[in-house]
Phi, psi and omega in degrees: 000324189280337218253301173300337164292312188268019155268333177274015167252343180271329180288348137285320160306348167270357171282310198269335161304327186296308202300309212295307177328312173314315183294325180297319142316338174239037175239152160281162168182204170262140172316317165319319171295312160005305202262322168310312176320288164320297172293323164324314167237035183274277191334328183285340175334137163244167176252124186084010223054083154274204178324311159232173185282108196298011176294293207281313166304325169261005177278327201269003176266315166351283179307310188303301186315311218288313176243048180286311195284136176117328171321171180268138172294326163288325178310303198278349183298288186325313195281322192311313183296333171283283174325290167321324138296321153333286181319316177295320183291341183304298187318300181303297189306348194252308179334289180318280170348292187300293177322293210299353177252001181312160171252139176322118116322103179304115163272116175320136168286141177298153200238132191331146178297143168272098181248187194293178192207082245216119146207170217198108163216214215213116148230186164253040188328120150283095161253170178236145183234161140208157189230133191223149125170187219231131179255089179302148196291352195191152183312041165211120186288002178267356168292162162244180202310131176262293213215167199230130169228130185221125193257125205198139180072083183226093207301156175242135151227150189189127180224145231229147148236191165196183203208157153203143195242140182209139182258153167317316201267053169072346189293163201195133127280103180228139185178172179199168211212111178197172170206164193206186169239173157240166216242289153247154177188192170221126170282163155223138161222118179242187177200141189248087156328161325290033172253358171284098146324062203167167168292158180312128147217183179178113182291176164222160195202136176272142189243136149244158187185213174205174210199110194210157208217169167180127162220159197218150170196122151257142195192185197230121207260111208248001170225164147202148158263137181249159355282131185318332200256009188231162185223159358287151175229153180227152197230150165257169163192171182226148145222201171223166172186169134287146180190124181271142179227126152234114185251150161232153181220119152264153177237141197242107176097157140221154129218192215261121176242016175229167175291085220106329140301116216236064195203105211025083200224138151057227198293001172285341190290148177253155168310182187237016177241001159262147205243130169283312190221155158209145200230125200231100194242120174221128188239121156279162166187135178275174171211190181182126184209177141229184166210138200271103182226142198224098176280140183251349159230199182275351169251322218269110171240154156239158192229076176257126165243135186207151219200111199275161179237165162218121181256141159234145233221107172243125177214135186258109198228116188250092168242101160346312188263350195237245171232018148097230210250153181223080180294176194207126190221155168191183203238146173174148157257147188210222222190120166208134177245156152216160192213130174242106127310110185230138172240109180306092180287337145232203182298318212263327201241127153241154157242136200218172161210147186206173175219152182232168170192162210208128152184147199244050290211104174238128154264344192267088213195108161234168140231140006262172197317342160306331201079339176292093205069043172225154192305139195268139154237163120268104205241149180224125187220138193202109175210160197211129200168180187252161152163169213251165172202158148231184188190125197255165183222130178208000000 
């Protein structure tokens, strides 16, 4: 293409330079245009059969030199400002051509926007829960043990959503919200001689109840591996949160499972339609974690979050039958992991399974809740299960 473009350009510029020459031979000037004339068609030279023929190019730089002198200067202004246009016009005509057969620099496509990321789903959770601890003879948890109450194996269904949010600049909101009931469990109420008005017992009781939860976390995703678009990738990410817990536990019925105990024993026994005790727990708790999301394709992701906690921890523990309600308060550190298998059935709809586990472990627990002159605890709260989900992402 440049090579037909620039021939048909020399064979204009020798016409209309040819012209400039003529005038310029029959104008007066200065010698100096001369030279314009000259730097103006030095460029058209070819090496080898160029644009013009160099015969014809020295014959008109000749013609300029020879009678340029002496002339009136406009006259010789005009043919210059005329050649110059001429030149100009060459330049323009040539260029493009020339640009257009240079070779091309591949330019990388641009990589997709990071806009907000929104996804929002629904599970089901099975969990087992338990709530234990131990009542000491005096406000020194090295004192011993009077009496134990541990509420354990207590299945939950419980259903939930959550959400997660993630902004261009990495930044993140995440959390879930649910509630449930429990269905089934077991109390043991023990009592320890000689501070136990009695031989050693321990009772058992079916415990029901609800189960109701909420947790929120911000946090900042501080590594990914590129390129975004390749598997396997991995995203970091840290946070902070909040997280509510509240259980009720009723325990239903007692009788006497050892041999001597004289505490729901024989004609002592309750029905499974009397409700005896009831254990009432609610833990604030800050957390602090990271969490971990690992594609191994472009559908297939895993997700471990995992997160040390601090609790404060008020329990209501009511025997019904006895001396009424005892509240209870303490401090304590734990721990809650989770970990989701999830799979993309399109871009927008997932399905996952995943498993959590929650604990919570105080040592610092009296009643009553003042502390004042009141009984030392050791409290455990535990609770652990599967469960399923889906979720849409837009």
């Amino acid at each position: 293409m440049a090579a037909c473009v620039i021939a048909h350009a020399a064979r204009w510029a020798a016409i209309n330079l040819s012209t400039v020459a003529r005038a310029a031979t029959s104008a007066p000037g200065s010698r100096v245009w001369c030279q314009v004339i000259t730097t103006v068609l030095n460029p058209l030279r070819g090496r080898g059969g160029g644009l013009l023929p160099s015969q014809q190019i020295t014959t008109i730089r000749r013609k300029v030199s020879l009678r340029f002198a002496g002339y009136p200067d406009k006259q010789a202004e005009h043919v210059v400002h005329k050649a110059a246009f001429i030149a100009s016009g060459l330049f323009m005509l040539v260029t493009p051509a020339i640009a257009a057969d240079l070779p091309i620099k591949a330019v990388r496509a641009p990589e997709p926007l990071n806009l907000w990321q929104v996804e929002v789903g629904a599970r089901y959770w099975y969990s087992i829960g338990r709530t234990a601890y131990d009542l000491h003879t005096s406000g020194s948890r090295s004192s011993p043990v009077i009496s134990r109450l541990d509420y354990h194996n207590m299945s939950t269904h419980s259903g939930e959503v959550f959400f997660r949010v993630d902004s261009p600049m990495k930044f993140f909101v995440k959390g879930y919200g649910g509630f449930g009931g429990i269905t089934d469990g077991t109390m043991n109420d023990e009592d320890f001689p000689p501070f136990f008005n009695g031989p050693y017992t321990k009772t058992e009781s079916q415990t029901r109840g609800f189960l109701g939860y909420a947790n929120l976390d911000i946090g900042y995703s501080f590594y990914e591996s590129h390129p975004v678009n390749a598997e396997p990738r991995l995203r970091l990410g840290a946070f902070v949160g909040y997280h509510y817990r509240g259980e009720l536990a009723d325990a239903w019925g007692c009788r006497q499972t050892v041999s001597g105990g004289q505490i729901c024993e024989g004609a002592g026994v309750l029905a499974g339609n009397v409700r005896v005790i009831t254990e009432r727990d609610i833990l604030h708790t800050v957390r602090a974690g990271a969490v971990a999301d690992l594609w191994f394709t472009p559908a297939l992701k895993l997700t471990v979050d995992a997160a040390y906690t601090y609790s404060d921890v008020r329990a209501f523990d009511t025997h019904y039958f006895t001396f009424g309600t005892e509240p209870s308060r303490g401090y304590g550190h734990g721990f809650q992991l989770e970990t989701v298998m999830s799979y993309a059935v399109t871009p927008n709809a997932n399905v996952g399974i995943g498993a959590r586990f929650w604990h919570t472990g105080i040592n610092d627990f009296t009643e009553p809740a003042s502390g004042a002159a009141g009984q030392a605890q050791t409290y455990q709260v535990d609770r652990y299960g599967t469960f399923v989900q889906s979720s849409f992402k837009f």
